[in-house]
C-alpha positions as CSV (number, residue, x, y, z in Angstrom):
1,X,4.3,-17.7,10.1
2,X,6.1,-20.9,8.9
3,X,4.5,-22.4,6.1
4,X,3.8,-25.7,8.3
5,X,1.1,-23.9,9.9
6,X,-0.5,-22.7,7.0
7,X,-4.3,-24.1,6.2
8,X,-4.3,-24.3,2.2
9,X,-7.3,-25.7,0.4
10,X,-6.5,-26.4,-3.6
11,X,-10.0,-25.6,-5.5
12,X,-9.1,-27.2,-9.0
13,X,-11.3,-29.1,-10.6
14,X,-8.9,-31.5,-12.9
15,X,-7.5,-34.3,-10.7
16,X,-4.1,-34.8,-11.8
17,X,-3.1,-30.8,-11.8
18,X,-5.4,-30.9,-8.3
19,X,-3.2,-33.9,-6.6
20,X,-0.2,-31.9,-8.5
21,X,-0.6,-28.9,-6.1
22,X,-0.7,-31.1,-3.3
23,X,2.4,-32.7,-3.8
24,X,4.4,-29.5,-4.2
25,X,2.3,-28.2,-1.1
26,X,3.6,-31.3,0.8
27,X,7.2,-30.5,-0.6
28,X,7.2,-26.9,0.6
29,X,6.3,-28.5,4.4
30,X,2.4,-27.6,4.2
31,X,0.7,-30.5,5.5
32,X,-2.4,-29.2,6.5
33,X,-4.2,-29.3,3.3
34,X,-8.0,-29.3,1.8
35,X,-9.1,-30.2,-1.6
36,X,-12.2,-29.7,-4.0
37,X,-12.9,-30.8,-7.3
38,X,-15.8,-27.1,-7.7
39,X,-16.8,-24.5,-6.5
40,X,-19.5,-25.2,-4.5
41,X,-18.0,-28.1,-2.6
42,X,-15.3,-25.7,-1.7
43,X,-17.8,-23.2,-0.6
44,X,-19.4,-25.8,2.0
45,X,-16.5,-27.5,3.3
46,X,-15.2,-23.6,3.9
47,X,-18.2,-22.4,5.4
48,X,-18.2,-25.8,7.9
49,X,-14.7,-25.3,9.2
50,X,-14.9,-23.7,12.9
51,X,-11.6,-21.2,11.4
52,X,-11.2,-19.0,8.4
53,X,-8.5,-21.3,5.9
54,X,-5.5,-19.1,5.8
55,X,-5.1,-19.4,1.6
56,X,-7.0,-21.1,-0.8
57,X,-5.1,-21.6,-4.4
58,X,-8.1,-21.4,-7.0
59,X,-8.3,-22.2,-10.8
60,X,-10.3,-19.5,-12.7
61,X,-11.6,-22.1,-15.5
62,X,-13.9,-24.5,-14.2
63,X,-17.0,-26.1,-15.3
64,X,-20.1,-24.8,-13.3
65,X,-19.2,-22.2,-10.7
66,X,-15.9,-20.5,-12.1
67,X,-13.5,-19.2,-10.1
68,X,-14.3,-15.5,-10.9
69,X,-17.4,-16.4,-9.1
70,X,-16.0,-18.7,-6.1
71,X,-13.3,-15.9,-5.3
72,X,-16.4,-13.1,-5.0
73,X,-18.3,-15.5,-2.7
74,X,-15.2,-16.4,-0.7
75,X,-14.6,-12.9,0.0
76,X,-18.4,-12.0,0.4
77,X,-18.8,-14.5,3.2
78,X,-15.5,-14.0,4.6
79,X,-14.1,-17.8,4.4
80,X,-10.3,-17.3,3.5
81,X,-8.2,-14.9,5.0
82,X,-5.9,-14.6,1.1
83,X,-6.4,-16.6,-2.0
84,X,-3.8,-17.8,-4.4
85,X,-5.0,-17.3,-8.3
86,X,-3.7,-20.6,-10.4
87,X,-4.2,-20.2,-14.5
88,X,-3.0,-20.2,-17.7
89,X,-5.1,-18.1,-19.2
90,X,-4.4,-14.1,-20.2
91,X,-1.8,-12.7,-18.1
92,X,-4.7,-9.3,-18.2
93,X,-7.5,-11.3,-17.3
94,X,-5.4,-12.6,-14.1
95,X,-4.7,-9.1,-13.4
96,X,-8.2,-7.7,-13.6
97,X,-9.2,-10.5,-11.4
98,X,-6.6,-9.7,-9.0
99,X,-7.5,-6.1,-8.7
100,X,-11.3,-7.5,-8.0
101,X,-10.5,-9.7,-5.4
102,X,-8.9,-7.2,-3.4
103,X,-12.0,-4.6,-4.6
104,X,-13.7,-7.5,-2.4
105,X,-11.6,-6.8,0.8
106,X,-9.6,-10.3,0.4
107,X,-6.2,-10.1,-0.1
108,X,-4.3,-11.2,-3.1
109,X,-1.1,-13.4,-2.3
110,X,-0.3,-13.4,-6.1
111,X,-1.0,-15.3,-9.2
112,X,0.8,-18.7,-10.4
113,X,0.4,-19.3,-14.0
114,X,0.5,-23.2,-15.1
115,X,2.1,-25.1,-15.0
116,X,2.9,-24.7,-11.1
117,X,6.4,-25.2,-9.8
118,X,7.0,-25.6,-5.8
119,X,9.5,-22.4,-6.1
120,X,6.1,-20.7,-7.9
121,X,4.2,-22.0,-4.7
122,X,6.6,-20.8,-2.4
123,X,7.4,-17.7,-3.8
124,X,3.3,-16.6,-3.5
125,X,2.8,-18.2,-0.1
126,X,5.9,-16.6,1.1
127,X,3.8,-12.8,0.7
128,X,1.0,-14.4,3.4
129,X,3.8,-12.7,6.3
130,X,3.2,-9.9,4.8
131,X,-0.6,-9.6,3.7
132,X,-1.4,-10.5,7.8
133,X,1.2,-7.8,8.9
134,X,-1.2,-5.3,6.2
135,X,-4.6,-6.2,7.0
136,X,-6.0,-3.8,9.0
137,X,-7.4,-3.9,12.7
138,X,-11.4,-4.9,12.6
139,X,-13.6,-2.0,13.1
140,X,-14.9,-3.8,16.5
141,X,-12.3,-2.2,18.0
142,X,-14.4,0.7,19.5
143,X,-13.6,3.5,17.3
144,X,-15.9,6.3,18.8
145,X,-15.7,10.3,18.7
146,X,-14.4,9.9,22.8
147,X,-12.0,7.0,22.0
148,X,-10.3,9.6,19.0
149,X,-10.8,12.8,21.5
150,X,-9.1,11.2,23.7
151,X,-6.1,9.7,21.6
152,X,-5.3,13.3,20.4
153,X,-5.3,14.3,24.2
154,X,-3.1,11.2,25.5
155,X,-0.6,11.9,22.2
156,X,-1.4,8.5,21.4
157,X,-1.4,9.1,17.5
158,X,2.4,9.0,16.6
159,X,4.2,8.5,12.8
160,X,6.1,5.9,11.4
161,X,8.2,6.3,8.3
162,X,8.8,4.5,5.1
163,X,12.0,5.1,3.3
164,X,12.4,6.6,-0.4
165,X,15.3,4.8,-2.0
166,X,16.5,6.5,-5.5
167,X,17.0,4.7,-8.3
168,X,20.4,6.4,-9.5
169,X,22.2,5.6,-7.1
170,X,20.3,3.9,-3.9
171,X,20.6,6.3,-1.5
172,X,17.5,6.9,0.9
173,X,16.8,10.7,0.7
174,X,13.0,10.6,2.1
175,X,10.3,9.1,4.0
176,X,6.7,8.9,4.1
177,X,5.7,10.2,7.5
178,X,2.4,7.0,7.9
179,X,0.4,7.7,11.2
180,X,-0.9,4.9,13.4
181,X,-2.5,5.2,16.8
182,X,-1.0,3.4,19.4
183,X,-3.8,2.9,21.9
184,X,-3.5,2.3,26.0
185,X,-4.6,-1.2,25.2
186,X,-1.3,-2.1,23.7
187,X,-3.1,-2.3,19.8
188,X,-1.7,-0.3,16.8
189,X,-4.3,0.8,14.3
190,X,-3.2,1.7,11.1
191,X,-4.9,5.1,9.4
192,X,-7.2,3.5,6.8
193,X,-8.9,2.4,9.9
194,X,-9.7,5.9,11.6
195,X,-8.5,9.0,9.6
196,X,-12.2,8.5,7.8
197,X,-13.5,9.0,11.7
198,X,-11.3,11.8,12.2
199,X,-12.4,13.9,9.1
200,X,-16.2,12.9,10.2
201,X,-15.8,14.6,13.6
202,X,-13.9,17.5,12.5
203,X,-10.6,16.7,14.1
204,X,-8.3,16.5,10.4
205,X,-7.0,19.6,11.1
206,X,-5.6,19.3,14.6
207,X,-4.7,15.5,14.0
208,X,-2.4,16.7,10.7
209,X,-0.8,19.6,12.3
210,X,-0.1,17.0,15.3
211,X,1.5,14.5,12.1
212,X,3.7,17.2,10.8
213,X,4.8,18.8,14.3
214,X,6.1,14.7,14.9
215,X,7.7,14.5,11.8
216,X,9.6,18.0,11.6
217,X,10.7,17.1,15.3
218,X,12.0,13.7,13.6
219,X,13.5,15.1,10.6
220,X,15.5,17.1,12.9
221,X,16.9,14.4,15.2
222,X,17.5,12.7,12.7
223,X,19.5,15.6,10.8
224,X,21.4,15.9,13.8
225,X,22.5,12.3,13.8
226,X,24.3,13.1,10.3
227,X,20.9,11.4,8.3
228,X,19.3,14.6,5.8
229,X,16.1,13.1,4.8
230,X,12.9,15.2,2.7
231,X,9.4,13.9,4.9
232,X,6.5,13.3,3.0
233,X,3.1,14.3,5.1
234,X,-0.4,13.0,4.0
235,X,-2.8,16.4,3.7
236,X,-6.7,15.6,4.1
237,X,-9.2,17.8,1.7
238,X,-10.7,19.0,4.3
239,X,-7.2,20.7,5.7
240,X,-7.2,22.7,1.8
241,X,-10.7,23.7,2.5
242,X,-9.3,26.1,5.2
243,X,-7.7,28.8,3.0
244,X,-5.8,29.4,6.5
245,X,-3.7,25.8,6.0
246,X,-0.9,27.5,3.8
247,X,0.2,30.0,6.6
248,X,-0.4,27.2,9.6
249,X,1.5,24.7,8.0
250,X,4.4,27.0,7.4
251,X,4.3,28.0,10.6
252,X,4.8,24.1,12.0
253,X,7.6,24.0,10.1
254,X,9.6,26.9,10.7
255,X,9.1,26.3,14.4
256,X,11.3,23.4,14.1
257,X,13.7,25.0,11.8
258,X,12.8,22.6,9.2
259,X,12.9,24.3,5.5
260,X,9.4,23.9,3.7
261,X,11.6,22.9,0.6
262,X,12.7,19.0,2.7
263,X,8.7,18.9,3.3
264,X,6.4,17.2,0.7
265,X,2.7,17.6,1.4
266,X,1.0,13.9,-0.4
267,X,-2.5,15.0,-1.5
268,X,-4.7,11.8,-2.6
269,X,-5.7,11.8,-6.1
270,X,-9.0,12.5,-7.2
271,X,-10.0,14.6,-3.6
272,X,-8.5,18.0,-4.6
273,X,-11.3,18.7,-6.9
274,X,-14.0,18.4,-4.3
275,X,-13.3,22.3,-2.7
276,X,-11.8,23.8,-6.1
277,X,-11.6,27.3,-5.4
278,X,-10.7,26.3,-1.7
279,X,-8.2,24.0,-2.3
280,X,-6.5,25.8,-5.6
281,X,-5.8,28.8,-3.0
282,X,-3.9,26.7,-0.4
283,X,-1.9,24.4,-2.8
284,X,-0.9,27.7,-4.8
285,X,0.6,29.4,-1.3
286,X,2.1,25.8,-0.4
287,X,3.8,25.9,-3.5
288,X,4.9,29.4,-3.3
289,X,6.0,29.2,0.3
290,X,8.5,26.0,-1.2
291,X,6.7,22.7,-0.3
292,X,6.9,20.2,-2.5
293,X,3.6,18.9,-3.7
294,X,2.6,15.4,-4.4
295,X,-0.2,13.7,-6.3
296,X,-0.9,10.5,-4.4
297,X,-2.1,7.0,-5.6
298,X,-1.6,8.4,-9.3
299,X,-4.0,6.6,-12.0
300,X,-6.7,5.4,-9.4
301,X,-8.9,8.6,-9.3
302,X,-10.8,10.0,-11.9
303,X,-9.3,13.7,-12.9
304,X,-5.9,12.8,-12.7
305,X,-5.2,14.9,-16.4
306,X,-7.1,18.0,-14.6
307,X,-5.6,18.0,-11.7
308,X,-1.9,17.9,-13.1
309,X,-3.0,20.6,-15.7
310,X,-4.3,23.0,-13.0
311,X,-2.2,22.2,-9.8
312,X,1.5,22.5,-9.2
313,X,2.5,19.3,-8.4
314,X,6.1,19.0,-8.2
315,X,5.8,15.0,-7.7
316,X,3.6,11.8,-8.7
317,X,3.2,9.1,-6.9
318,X,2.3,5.8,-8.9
319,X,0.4,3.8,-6.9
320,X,1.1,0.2,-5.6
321,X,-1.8,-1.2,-7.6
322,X,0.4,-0.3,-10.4
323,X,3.2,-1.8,-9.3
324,X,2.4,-5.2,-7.9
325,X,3.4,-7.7,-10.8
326,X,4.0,-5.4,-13.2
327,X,6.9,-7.0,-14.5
328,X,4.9,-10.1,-15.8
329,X,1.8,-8.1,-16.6
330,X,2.4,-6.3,-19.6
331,X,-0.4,-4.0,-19.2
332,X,0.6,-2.7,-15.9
333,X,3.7,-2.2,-17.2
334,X,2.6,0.1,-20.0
335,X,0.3,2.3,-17.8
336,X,3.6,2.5,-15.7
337,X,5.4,3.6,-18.8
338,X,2.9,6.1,-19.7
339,X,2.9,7.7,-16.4
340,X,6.2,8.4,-16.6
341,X,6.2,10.0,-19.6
342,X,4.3,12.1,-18.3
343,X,5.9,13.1,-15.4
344,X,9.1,13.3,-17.4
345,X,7.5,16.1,-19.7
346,X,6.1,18.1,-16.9
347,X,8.8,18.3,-14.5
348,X,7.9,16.1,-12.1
349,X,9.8,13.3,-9.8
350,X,8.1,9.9,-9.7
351,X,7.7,7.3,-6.7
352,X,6.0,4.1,-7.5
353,X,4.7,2.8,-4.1
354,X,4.6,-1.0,-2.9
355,X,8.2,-2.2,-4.7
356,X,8.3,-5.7,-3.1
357,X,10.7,-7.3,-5.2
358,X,14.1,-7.5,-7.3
359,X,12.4,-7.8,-10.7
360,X,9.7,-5.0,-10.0
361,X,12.9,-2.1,-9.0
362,X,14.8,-3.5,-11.9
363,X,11.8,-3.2,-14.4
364,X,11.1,0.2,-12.6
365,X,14.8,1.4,-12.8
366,X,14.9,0.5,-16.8
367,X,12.0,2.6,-16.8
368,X,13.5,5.5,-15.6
369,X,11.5,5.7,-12.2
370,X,12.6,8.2,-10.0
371,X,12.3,6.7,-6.6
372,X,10.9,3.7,-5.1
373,X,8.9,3.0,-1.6
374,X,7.8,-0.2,-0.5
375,X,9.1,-3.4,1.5
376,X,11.8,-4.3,-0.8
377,X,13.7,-1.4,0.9
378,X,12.2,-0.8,4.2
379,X,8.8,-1.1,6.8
380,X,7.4,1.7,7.9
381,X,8.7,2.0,11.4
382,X,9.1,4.3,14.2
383,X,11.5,7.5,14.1
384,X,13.8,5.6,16.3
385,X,14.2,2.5,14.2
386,X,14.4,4.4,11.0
387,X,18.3,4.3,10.7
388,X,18.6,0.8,11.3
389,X,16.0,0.1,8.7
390,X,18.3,2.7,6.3
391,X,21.7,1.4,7.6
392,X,20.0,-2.4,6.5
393,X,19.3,-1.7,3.0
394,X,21.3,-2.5,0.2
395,X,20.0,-1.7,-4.0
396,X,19.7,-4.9,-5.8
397,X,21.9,-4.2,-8.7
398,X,24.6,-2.5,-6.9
């Protein structure tokens, strides 16, 4: 979307830094623009517009309703489709308030401390492309126990993949195997959307086996066409609470001549623990059999310290929460620093997920990150695509 036909309403409640904002607005070619001196003006000229406003830019210090408050009701009531944080207050307190927003279900475009620049402006409304290419497909769209029966029959559940670029050197030696279902009605619906569904109606074992048959099948093609790639696979909890996982899963692989050392099985953080006994079995013959496990979305669960003491992850995966502003939020950046210390002392490689830009792989290289995933070096996309996407990417500092 051009940034002409953006809708932007500036909440800000001192004029000059309100008629500021406009101006630069106008500069950048945003013309369709809104304005409110609180809160709750904001909140009824919202609500009486026939469309959601594609961003509003808010400042968090105002008198009466502040804009901790403005941003909870905007996302309660579903006005905005993203908001823009403006402040100049604690670069932590803009980052907790971030990470509430999007606890909220509205999306985040990024925070522009005072005082605002049209490059700041641009750089933050630039990331709307991408928020609308993340949010995911409305749950109106008739996701039944016949509609997923039926899409496992049809095939209609295929994987796209997200490359791994290494630090080191740049090269691409993995992807992240990301299902979607590609219904007959021409829609794509991306797994936050159904996966819950699928584990509901007991179909997480047939729908991952189906997910790493496509992927092994991929790797090899893809082997074939001179590209050796490891493929990462997302592994439900309820797949390790079938002790008989271990022996089916090496059997998918092996059928396609794929070694379970180029597989990575990604198990989310905090869900292991549910099925202990269960669960330690399986991961303890993945492991033995030579697939790599990971522990997903690192630091937003609750036994992450357990888990790594008791399982044997051979890789972490810091999650994009993390990651997102970290260079100008110090305390990201330390957890970020602390995790990989960690990983450094128990063996383990490190992906941070959602690398978007330049100064987040640079910060993340002078870390001493293993790898990085995320748009900066490539969409997911399907197996056929995937090349391009590699052939397309270039490391920053090179």
């Amino acid at each position: 979307m051009q940034l002409a036909e953006l809708t932007v309403m500036v909440v800000e409640d001192h004029g000059f830094q309100r008629r500021m904002a406009l101006r630069l607005l106008a500069e950048l070619g945003v013309v369709r623009c809104a304005e409110a001196a609180d809160g709750e003006s904001a909140l009824q000229a919202l609500a009486a517009t026939a469309q959601r406003q594609d961003v509003v830019i808010v400042d968090l210090d105002m008198p009466g309703m502040d804009g901790i408050e403005f941003i909870g009701h905007v996302a309660q009531r579903k006005l905005a489709h993203a908001v823009v944080v403006a402040s100049a207050l604690d670069p932590a307190l803009l980052g907790t308030v971030q990470t509430m927003a999007r606890a909220y279900g509205l999306r985040v475009l990024g925070c522009v401390e005072k005082p605002m620049t049209a490059a700041k402006l641009a750089d933050v409304l630039a990331a709307y492309d991408t928020a609308q290419d993340e949010e995911d497909v409305e749950t109106a769209i008739g996701i039944t126990p016949q509609a997923l029966a039926e899409g496992l029959e049809r095939d209609e559940f295929v994987p796209f993949f997200q490359p791994q670029a290494t630090f080191a050197n740049g090269h691409v030696d993995g992807v992240e195997a990301l299902a979607r279902w590609r219904r007959r009605d021409g829609s794509v619906v991306r797994p936050a959307q159904f996966v819950e569904a699928i584990e509901r109606e007991g179909m997480i074992d047939r729908f991952t086996d189906l997910v790493l048959e496509k992927a092994c099948a991929w790797r090899n093609r893809w082997e074939r066409a001179g590209l050796r790639l490891k493929v990462s696979v997302n592994v439900s909890m309820l797949n390790l609470a079938d002790v008989a996982a271990a022996d089916r899963f090496q059997r998918i692989v092996l059928s396609h001549g794929v070694d379970p050392r180029d597989v990575v099985l990604e198990i989310t953080e905090g869900s292991v623990m549910g099925e202990a006994a269960a669960a330690l079995n399986v991961l303890a013959r993945l492991r033995l059999k030579g697939f790599g496990l990971s522990v997903d979305d690192f630091g937003t669960g609750y036994s992450s310290l357990s888990q790594l003491s008791q399982i044997p992850f051979t890789e972490l995966k810091i999650d994009r929460s993390f990651v997102s502003g970290a260079p100008a939020q110090p305390r990201k950046r330390a957890v970020i620093e602390a995790s990989l210390e960690l990983a450094r002392k128990l063996g383990l490689r490190v992906v941070a997920e959602g690398v978007e830009t330049i100064e987040e792989w640079q910060m993340l290289a002078e870390l001493g990150c293993t790898c990085a995933q995320g748009y900066l070096i490539g969409r997911a996309v399907p197996g056929d695509q995937l090349a391009q996407v590699i052939s397309r990417w270039r490391r920053p500092d090179a």
